[in-house]
DOGUGU-554811 format. One record per residue (C-alpha): x, y, z; residue in three letters. Coordinates in steps of 0.25 Angstrom, whole numbers, padded with zeros to 4 digits, always signed. Example, Ala and Ser with C-alpha at 12.3 -4.5 7.8 and 13.67 -1.06 7.14 Angstrom:
<atoms>
+0049-0018+0031ALA +0055-0004+0029SER 
</atoms>
This chain:
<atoms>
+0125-0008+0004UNK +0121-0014+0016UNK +0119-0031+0015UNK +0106-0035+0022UNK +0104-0048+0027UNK +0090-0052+0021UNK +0081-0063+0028UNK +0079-0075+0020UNK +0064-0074+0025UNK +0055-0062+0030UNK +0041-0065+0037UNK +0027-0056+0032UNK +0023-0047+0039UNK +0007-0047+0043UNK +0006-0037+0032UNK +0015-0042+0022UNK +0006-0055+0023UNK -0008-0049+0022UNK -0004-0041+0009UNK +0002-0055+0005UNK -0013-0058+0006UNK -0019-0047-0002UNK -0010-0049-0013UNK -0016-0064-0014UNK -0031-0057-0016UNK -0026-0047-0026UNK -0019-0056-0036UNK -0032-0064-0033UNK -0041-0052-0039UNK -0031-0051-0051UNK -0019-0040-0046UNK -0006-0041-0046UNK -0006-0042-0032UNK -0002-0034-0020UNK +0008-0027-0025UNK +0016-0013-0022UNK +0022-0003-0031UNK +0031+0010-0027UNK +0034+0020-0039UNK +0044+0031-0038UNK +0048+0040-0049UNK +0060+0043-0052UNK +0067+0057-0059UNK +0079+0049-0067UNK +0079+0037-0073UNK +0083+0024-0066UNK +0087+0015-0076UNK +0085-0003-0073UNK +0099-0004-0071UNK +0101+0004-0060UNK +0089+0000-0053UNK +0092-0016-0056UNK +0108-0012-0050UNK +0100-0006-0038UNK +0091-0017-0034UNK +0101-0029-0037UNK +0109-0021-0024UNK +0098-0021-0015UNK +0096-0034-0007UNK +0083-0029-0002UNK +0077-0029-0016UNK +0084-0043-0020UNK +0077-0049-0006UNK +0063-0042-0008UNK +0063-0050-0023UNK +0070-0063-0017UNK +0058-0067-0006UNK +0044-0073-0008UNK +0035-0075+0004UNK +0034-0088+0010UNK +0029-0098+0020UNK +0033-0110+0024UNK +0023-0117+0030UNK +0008-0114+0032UNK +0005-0103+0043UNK +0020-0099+0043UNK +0021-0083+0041UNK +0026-0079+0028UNK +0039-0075+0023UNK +0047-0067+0013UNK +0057-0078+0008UNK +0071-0077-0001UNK +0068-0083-0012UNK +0079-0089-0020UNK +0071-0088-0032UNK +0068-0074-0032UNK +0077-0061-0034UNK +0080-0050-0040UNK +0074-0039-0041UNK +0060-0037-0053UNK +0065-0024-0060UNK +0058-0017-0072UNK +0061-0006-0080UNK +0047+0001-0090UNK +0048+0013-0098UNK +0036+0022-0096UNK +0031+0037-0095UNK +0021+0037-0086UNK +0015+0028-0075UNK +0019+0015-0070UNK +0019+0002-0079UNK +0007-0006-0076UNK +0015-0018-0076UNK +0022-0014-0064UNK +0008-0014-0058UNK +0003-0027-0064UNK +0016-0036-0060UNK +0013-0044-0050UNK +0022-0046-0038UNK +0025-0059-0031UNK +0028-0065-0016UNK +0032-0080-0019UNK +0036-0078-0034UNK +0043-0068-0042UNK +0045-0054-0038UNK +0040-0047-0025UNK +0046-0032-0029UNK +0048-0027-0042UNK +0055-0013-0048UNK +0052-0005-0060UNK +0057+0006-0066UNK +0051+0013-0076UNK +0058+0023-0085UNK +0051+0036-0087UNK +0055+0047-0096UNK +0061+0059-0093UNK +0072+0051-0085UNK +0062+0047-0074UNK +0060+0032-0068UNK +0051+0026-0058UNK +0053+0014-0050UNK +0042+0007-0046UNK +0043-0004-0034UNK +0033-0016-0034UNK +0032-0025-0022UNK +0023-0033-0017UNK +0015-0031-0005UNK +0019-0040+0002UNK +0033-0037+0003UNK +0032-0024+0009UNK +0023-0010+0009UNK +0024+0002+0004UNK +0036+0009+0014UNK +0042-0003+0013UNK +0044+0000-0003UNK +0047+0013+0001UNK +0058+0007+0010UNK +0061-0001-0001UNK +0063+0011-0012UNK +0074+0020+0000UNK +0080+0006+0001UNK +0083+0005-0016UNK +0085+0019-0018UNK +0095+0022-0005UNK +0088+0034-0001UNK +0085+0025+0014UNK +0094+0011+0014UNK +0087+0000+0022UNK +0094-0006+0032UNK +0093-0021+0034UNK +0084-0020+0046UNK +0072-0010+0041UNK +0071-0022+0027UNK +0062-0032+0036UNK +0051-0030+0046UNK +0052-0035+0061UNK +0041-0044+0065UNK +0037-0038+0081UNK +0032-0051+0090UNK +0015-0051+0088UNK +0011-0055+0102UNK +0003-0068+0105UNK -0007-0074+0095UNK -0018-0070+0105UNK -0014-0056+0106UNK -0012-0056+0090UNK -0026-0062+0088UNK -0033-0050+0095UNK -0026-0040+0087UNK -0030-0049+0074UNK -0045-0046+0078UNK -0043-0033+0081UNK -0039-0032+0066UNK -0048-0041+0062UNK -0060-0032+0068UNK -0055-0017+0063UNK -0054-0025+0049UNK -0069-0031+0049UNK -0072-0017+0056UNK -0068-0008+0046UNK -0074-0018+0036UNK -0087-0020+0038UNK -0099-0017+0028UNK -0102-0007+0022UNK -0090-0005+0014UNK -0085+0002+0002UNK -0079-0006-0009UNK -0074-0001-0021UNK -0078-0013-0029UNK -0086-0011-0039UNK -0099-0020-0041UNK -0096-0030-0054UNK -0082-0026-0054UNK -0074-0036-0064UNK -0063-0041-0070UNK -0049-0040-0068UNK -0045-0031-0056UNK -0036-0019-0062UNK -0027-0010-0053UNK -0026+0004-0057UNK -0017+0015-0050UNK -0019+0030-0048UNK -0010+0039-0044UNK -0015+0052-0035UNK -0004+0063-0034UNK -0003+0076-0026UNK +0005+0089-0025UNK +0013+0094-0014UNK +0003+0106-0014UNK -0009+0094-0015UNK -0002+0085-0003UNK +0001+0098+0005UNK -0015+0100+0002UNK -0019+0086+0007UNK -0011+0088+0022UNK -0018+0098+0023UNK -0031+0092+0020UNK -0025+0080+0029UNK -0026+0093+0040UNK -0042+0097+0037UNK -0048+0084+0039UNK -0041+0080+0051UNK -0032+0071+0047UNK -0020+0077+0050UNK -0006+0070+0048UNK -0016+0056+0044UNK -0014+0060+0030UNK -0016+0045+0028UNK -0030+0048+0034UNK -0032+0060+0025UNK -0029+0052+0013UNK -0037+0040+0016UNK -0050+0048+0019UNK -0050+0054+0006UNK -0050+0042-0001UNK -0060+0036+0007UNK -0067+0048+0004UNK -0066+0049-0012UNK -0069+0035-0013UNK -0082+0037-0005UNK -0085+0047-0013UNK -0082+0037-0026UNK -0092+0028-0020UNK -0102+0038-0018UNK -0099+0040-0035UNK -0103+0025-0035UNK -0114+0027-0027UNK -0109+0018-0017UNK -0116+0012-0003UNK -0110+0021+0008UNK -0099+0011+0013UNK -0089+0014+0024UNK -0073+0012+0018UNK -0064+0002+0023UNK -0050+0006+0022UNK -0037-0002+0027UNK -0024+0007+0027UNK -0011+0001+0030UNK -0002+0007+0041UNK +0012+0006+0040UNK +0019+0000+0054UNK +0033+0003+0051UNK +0036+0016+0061UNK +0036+0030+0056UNK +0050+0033+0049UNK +0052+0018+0048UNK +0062+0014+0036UNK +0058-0001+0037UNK +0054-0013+0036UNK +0056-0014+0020UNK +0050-0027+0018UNK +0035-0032+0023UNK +0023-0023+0025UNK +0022-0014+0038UNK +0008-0009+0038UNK -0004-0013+0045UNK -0018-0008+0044UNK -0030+0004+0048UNK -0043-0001+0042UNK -0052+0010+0041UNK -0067+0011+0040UNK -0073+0023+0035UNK -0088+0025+0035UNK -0096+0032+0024UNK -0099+0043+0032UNK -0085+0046+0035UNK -0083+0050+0019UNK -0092+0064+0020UNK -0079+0071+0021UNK -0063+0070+0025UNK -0062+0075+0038UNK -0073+0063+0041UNK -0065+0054+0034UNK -0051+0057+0041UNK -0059+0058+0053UNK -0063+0042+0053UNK -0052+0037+0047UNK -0044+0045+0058UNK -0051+0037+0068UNK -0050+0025+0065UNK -0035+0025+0061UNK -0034+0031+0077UNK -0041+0021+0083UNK -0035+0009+0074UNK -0021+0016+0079UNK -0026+0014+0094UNK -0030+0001+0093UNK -0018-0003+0085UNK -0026-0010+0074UNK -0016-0008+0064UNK -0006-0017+0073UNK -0019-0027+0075UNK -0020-0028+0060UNK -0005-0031+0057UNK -0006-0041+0069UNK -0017-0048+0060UNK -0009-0048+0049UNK +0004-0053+0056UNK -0007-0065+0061UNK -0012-0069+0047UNK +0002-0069+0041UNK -0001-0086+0044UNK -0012-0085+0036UNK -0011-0092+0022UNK -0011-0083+0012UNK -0023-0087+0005UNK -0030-0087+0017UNK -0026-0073+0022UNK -0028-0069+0008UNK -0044-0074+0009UNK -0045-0066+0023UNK -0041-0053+0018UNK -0050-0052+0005UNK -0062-0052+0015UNK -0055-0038+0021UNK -0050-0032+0010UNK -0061-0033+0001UNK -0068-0025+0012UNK -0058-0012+0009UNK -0064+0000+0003UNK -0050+0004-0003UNK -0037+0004+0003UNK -0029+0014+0006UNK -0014+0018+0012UNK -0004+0029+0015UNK +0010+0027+0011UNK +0014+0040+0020UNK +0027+0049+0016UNK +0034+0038+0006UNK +0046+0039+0003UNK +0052+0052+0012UNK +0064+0057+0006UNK +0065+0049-0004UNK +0069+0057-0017UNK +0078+0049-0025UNK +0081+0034-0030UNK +0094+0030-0036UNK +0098+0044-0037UNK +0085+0048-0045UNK +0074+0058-0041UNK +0060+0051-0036UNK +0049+0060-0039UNK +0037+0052-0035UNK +0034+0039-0028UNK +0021+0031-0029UNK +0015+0019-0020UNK +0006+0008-0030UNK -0001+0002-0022UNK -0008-0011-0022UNK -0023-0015-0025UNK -0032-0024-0019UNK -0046-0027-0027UNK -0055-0026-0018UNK -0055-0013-0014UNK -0047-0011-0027UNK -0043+0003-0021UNK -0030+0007-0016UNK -0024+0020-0012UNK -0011+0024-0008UNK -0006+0039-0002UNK +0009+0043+0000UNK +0017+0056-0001UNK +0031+0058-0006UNK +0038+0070-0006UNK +0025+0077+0000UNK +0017+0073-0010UNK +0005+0063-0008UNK -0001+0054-0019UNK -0011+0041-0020UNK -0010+0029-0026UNK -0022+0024-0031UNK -0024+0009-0034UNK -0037+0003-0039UNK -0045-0009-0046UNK -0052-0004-0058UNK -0064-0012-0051UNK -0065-0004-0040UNK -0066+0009-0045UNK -0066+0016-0061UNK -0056+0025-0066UNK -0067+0037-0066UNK -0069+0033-0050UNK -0056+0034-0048UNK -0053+0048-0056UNK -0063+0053-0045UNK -0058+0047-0033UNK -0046+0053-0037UNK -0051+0067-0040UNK -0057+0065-0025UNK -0047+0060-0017UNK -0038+0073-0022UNK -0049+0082-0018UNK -0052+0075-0004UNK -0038+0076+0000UNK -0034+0090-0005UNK -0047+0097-0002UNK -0052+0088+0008UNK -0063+0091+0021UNK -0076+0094+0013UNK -0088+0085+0016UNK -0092+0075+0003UNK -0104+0069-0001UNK -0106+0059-0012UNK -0101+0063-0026UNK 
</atoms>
């Protein structure tokens, strides 16, 4: 196996630091933080000591659990840091039918102290096993993980060079500044009174994260292209999907009896180039922020229509680069300070939203076992307390649905789902309140 020459110290990115930030404001509201999970299900069992024996022989594993972030002095940009207390990798084995332990979910990940990535395996019956990956935020995104899964199964072996990002020069601080205001202004922009928050009035308590999984056949995905077609969005699909949600949760607002609110919606956008097999570590994405008026919801085609719009004329103006320009800017910031900042924004989101693509192309086996599903957890922030998260594999798309019991009920829920199924596969007809 090829030995890879490791930095002792590896700079955030713009992004890396920003969910850095929201992971502050979530422990602060009572979650386990911003934290990641990647399931696949295996046919064939994998027993502990065969996956132990893997990972003790990937250095990439050992240095992703040996660094902690770090800055030296104040205004200095952070970085990941060996650590030469930390190693090894967190591996744990559950027996269990059905489902993922909640544990897995409830553990919280950690950037200065203890574990930043963790592995569980999970022993099913009928010979089957599913290894779930957990990381935290910070560390990398969700193609990086993907990335990170080829690396331990094999199927696509990293070479040294796509592990880290490279860092292109960010032009004078003047020029840096005008970019950071454009960003600033589509934010405030897309942000603006009225909006529609999920958040329910009184709301209490602990805030408790629940998932939902949303699957769909070959037949049903086939379905859904062609509803893509219909209402004009084309090879979007991404458009497709987030015009239905923003759709069905209209209509749940219209259940509520809710004011008629425009949806502020920011989707992350991945910056690595098409076909791209790196950077492993640190997040690659930027962001479209999207504001979708009321009467933009009386139907899909309208819906895809606006959303279309915009993501053009944000792509012409390159506002996703003026956004991560931003980001790289506040990376100085301290932490607490940045964290501050972005609760004025974020709780301004109406829910978020991302598309994870074709995951995982080609990739049907791991360690010599068949995979017959993969599935992104997602994080949640509260507020919006709403977070869904479409991908493919193998041709067939599913939704991962993440969301705080205050912001919406399990009978809300049941009909958002029940919606959202009938908005993408029989989509086009006009809606009115429920």
């Amino acid at each position: 196996m090829t030995q890879i020459e490791f930095p002792r110290r590896s700079p955030l990115s713009g992004t890396d630091f920003f969910l850095l930030a929201l992971d502050r404001n979530m422990r602060k509201n009572g979650t386990t933080g911003n934290v990641c999970h990647l399931g696949v299900d295996l046919h064939g069992s994998l027993s502990r000591a065969e996956m132990l024996a893997r990972c003790q022989e990937l250095q990439l594993l050992q240095w992703l659990n040996s660094v902690s972030i770090r800055r030296r002095w104040p205004l200095q940009i952070p970085h990941w840091q060996k650590s030469s207390t930390k190693g090894g990798v967190l591996l744990h084995e559950h027996f269990q039918d059905d489902g993922i332990p909640e544990e897995i979910f409830q553990r919280a990940l950690a950037v200065r102290a203890g574990a930043t990535l963790a592995i569980d395996l999970i022993q099913r019956g009928s010979h089957k096993t599913t290894v779930v990956i957990s990381w935290h935020h910070a560390l990398m995104d969700a193609h990086g993980a993907e990335m990170l899964l080829r690396h331990i199964a094999e199927a696509e072996p990293t070479a040294p060079g796509k592990i880290f990002p490279t860092f292109p020069a960010n032009g004078s601080l003047i020029s840096q500044l005008g970019k950071a205001k454009e960003a600033k202004d589509l934010v405030v922009s897309a942000s603006r009174n009225p909006v529609a928050l999920l958040k329910q009035p009184g709301a209490s308590g602990d805030t408790q994260l629940k998932f939902r999984l949303v699957e769909f056949s070959a037949a049903e995905t086939a379905a859904i292209d062609q509803t893509a077609v219909i209402v004009g969005a084309g090879f979007r699909k991404s458009v497709l999907y987030l015009a239905a949600a923003a759709l069905s949760l209209r209509g749940l607002f219209g259940r509520r009896d809710g004011a008629e609110s425009a949806f502020c919606v920011p989707v992350p956008q991945d910056q690595r180039r098409r076909g791209a097999t790196g950077p492993v570590v640190s997040n690659q994405v930027s962001f479209f922020f999207y504001r979708i008026p009321y009467d933009q919801l009386g139907s899909l085609q309208s819906a895809v229509q606006c959303i279309s719009t915009q993501m053009l004329e944000q792509m012409r103006g390159e506002k996703q680069k003026s956004y991560a320009t931003m980001m790289t800017l506040f990376r100085r910031l301290p932490l607490g300070v940045y964290a501050g900042m972005l609760k004025t924004s974020t709780n301004q989101n109406s829910f978020h939203f991302s598309d994870t693509g074709e995951s995982l192309s080609g990739f049907t086996s791991f360690l010599g076992r068949q995979v017959e599903r993969v599935v992104h957890y997602p994080p949640c922030t509260y507020p919006p307390g709403f977070t869904i998260v479409f991908m493919r594999y193998q041709g067939r798309l599913s939704a991962t649905i993440r969301y705080a019991s205050k912001a919406i009920s399990e009978e809300e829920l049941a009909w958002f789902v029940d919606d959202l199924r009938s908005a993408l596969l029989n989509g086009g007809a006009e809606r009115g309140n429920p």
